[in-house]
C-alpha positions as CSV (number, residue, x, y, z in Angstrom):
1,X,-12.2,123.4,83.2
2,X,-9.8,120.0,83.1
3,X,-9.1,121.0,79.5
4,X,-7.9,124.5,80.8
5,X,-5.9,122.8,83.9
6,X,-4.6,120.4,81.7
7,X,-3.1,123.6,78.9
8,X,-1.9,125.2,81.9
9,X,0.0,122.5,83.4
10,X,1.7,121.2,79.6
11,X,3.1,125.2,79.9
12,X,4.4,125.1,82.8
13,X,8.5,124.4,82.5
14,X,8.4,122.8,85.7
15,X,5.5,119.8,84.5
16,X,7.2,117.0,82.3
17,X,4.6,115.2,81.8
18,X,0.7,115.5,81.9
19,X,-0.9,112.2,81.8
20,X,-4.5,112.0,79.7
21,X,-7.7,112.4,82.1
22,X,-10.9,111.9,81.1
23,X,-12.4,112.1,84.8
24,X,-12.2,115.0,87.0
25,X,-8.1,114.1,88.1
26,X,-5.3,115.3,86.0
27,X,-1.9,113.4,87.3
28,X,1.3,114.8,86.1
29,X,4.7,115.0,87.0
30,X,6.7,117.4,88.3
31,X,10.5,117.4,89.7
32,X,10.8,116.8,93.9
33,X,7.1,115.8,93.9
34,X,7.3,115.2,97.0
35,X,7.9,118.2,98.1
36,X,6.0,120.1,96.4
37,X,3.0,118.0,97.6
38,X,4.2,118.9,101.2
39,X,4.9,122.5,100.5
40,X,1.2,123.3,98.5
41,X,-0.6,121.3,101.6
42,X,0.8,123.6,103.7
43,X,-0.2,126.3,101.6
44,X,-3.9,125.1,102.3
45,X,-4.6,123.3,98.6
46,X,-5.0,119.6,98.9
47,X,-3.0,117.4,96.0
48,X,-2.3,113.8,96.2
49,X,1.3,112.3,95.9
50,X,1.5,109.6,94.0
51,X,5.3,109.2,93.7
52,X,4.8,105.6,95.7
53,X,2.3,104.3,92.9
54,X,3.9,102.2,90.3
55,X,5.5,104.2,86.9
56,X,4.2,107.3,89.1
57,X,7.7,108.6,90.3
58,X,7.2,112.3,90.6
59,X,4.0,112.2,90.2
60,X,0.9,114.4,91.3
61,X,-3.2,114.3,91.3
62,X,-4.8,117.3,91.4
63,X,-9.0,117.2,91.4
64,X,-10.3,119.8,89.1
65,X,-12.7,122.2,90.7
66,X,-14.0,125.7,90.2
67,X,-12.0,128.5,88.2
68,X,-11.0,129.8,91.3
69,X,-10.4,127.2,93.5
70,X,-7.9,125.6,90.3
71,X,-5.9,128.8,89.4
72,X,-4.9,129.0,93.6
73,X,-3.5,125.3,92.9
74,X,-1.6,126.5,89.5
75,X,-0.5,129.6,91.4
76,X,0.6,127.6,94.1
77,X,2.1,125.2,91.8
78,X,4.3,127.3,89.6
79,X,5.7,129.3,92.9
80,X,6.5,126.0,94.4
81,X,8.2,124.3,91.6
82,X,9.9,127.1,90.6
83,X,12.0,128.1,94.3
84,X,12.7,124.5,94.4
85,X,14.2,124.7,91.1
86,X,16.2,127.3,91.8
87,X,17.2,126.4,95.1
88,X,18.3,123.3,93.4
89,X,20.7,125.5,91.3
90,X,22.7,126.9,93.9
């Protein structure tokens, strides 16, 4: 399943980076991580922030967990990224 979280995250247009995981964790970044990590918590999904970590500026950790439980993160995730995006643009 963290192979599969992993694919899904590299596709997104909103992830710039996906960092190597070989543990049940996959950090990546994201634009306004911060945000998003406020916005998906209040959604009900629990992600870590890890912007304040060294070399971690827009970064998030995401545990992997069942099918279900990780395509409601990735849904989350690509809805969340995206409105920010575009509310960036206007």
């Amino acid at each position: 399943e963290r192979e599969r979280v992993m694919q899904e995250l590299e596709a997104m247009p909103t992830v710039s980076k996906v960092f190597p995981s070989s543990t049940n964790f996959v950090m990546f970044r994201t634009p306004n991580a911060k945000q998003v990590y406020l916005d998906i918590a209040e959604a009900g999904v629990v992600i870590r922030y890890r912007g304040n970590c060294d070399h971690c500026e827009d970064c998030l950790r995401a545990t992997v967990g069942t099918r279900a439980e990780n395509d409601k993160m990735l849904a989350l995730l690509e809805s969340i990224t995206k409105r920010l995006r575009n509310a960036a643009r206007t």
